[in-house]
C-alpha positions as CSV (number, residue, x, y, z in Angstrom):
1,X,8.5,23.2,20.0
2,X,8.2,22.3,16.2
3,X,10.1,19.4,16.4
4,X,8.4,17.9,19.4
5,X,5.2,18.4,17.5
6,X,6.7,16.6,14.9
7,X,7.9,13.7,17.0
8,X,4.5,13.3,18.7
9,X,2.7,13.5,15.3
10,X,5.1,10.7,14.4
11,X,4.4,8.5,17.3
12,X,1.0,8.6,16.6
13,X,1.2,7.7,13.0
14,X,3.8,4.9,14.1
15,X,0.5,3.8,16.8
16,X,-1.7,4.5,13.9
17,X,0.0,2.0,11.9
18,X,0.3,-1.0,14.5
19,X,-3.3,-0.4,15.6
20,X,-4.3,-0.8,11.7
21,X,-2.0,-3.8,11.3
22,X,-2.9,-5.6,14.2
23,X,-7.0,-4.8,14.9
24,X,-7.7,-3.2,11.1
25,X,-9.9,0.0,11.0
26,X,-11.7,-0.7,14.1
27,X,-8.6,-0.5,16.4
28,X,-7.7,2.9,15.3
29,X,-9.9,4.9,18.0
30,X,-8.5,8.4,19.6
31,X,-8.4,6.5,22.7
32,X,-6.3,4.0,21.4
33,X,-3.7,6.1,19.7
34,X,-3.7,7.8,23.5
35,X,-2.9,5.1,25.0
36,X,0.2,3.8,22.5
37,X,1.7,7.3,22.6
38,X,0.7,8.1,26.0
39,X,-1.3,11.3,25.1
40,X,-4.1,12.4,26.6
41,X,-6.9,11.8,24.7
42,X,-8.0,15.3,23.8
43,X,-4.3,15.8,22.8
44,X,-4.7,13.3,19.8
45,X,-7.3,15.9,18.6
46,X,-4.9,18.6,18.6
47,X,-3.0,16.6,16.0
48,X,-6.0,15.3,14.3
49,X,-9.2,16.8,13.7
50,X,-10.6,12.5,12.6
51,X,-10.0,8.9,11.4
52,X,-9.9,10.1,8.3
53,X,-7.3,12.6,8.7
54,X,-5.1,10.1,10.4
55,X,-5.8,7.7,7.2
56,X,-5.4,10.4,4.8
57,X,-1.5,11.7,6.7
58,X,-0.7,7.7,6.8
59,X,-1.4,7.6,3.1
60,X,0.3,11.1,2.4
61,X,3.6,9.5,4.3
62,X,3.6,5.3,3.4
63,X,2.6,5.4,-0.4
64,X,5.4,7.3,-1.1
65,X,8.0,5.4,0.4
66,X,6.2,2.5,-0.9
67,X,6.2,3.4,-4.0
68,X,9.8,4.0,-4.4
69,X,10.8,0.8,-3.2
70,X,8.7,-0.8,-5.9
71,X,10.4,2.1,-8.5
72,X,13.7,1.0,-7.0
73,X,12.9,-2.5,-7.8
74,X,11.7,-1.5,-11.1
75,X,15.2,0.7,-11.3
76,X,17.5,-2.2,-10.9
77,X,16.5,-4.2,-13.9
78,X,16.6,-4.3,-17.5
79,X,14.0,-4.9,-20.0
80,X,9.8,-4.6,-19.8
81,X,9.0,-7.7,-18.7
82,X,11.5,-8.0,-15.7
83,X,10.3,-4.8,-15.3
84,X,7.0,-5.6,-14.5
85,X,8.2,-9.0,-12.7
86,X,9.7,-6.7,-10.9
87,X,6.9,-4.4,-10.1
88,X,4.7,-7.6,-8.8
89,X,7.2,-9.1,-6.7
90,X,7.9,-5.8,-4.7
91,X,4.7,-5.5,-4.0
92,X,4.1,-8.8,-2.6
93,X,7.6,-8.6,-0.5
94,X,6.0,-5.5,0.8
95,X,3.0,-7.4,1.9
96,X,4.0,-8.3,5.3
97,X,5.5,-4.8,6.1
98,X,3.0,-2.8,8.6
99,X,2.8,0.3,6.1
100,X,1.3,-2.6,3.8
101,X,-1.0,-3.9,6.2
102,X,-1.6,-0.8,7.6
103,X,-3.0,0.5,4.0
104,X,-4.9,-2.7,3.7
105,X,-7.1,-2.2,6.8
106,X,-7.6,1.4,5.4
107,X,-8.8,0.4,2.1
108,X,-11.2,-1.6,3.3
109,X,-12.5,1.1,5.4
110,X,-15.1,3.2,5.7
111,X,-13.3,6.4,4.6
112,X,-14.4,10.0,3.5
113,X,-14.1,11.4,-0.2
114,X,-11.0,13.0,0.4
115,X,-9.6,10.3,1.8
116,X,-10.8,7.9,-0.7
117,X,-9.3,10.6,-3.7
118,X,-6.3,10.1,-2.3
119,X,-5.6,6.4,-1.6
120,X,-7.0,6.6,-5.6
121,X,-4.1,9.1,-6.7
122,X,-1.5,7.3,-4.7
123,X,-2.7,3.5,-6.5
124,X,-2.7,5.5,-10.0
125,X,0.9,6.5,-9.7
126,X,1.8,2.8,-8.7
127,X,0.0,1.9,-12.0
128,X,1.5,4.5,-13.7
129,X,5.0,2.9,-13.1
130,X,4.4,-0.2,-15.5
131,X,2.9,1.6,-18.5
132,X,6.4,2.5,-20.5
133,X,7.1,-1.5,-20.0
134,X,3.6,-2.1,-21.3
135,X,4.2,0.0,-23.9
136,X,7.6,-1.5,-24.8
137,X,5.8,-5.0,-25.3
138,X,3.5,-3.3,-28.0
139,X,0.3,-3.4,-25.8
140,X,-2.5,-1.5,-27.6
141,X,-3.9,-0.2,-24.4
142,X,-0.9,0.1,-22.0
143,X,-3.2,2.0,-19.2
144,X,-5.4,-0.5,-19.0
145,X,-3.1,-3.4,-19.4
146,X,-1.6,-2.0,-16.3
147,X,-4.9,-1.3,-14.2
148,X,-5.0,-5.3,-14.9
149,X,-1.9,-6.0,-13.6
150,X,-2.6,-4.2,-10.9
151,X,-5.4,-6.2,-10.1
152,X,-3.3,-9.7,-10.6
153,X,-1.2,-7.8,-7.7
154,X,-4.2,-7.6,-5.7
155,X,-6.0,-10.7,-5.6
156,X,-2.5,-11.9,-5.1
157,X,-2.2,-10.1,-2.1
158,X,-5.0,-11.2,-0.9
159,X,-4.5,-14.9,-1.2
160,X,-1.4,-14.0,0.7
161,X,-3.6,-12.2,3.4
162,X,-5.8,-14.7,3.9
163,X,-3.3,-17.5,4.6
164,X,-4.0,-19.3,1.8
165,X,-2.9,-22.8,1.2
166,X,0.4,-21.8,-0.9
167,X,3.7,-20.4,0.0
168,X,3.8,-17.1,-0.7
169,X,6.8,-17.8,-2.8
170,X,4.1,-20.0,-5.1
171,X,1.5,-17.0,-4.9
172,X,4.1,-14.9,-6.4
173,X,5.6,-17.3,-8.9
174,X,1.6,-17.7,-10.4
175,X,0.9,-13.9,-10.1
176,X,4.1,-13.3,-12.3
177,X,3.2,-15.7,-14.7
178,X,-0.8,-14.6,-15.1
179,X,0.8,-10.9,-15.6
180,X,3.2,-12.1,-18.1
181,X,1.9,-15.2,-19.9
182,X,-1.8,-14.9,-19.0
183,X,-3.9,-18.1,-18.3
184,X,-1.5,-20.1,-20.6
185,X,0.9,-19.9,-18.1
């Protein structure tokens, strides 16, 4: 019985995740997620109580994995500023994967405090990740040198999003070189 639970809760955060990525937050209704995993309705609800707690379990399961992959990325290279290369093009490889999108659409959601806590946690150990490199290039304020980065990872990702003019390759190869050689490029 535990493991069919565990199946169904999976097929709904697998439905979850396509509904986010394909219609953003206002696709991911009850009655939708029914329909993908062929629940009833009032089913869903016995799996989760809200949106949010569907947001905060797809958060609680994708920024983990994401996060490793970008730690992996991290893992295989030598040196703080490949390092951090690294860090910035993971992410933006990651941008077309669903978890990705699927955490997009959330973000830009209307979400509940607890919800909102932990999509903040779950960024702040991304950031985390490039503060020893930051700190190996002698930055004064590693922390916040990071936050900043992060935000070059951002607005990178959302020039990406919006189908912007560039190859993403470009978007990537700019992003890297703001992060590492500011506007002087």
């Amino acid at each position: 019985m535990a493991e069919h639970r565990a199946m169904q809760r999976a097929a709904l955060l697998d439905a979850a995740r396509t509904l986010l990525s394909e219609g953003g937050t206002e696709a991911l209704t009850f009655p939708a997620l029914a329909e993908r995993t062929g629940l009833a309705r009032s089913s869903v609800y016995e799996y989760f109580r809200s949106r949010a707690a569907v947001v905060e379990e797809l958060c609680e399961v994708d920024f983990p994995v994401w996060a490793a992959e970008v730690s992996a990325a991290m893992e295989a290279v030598d040196g703080p500023e490949v390092k951090i290369e690294a860090y910035i093009r993971k992410q933006l490889e990651l941008v077309g994967d669903r978890r990705h999108r699927a955490v997009v659409a959330i973000s830009a959601s209307e979400l509940d405090a607890g919800a909102r806590e932990k999509i903040r946690a779950a960024h702040g150990g991304l950031v985390a990740m490039i503060v020893e490199a930051l700190e190996e290039l002698g930055h004064r304020q590693p922390r916040l040198a990071a936050m900043l980065v992060q935000g070059i990872v951002d607005a990178a990702v959302r020039r990406s999003e919006l189908g912007a003019a560039e190859d993403p390759g470009q978007i990537a190869e700019a992003a890297v070189a703001m992060a590492l050689h500011g506007v002087r490029g």
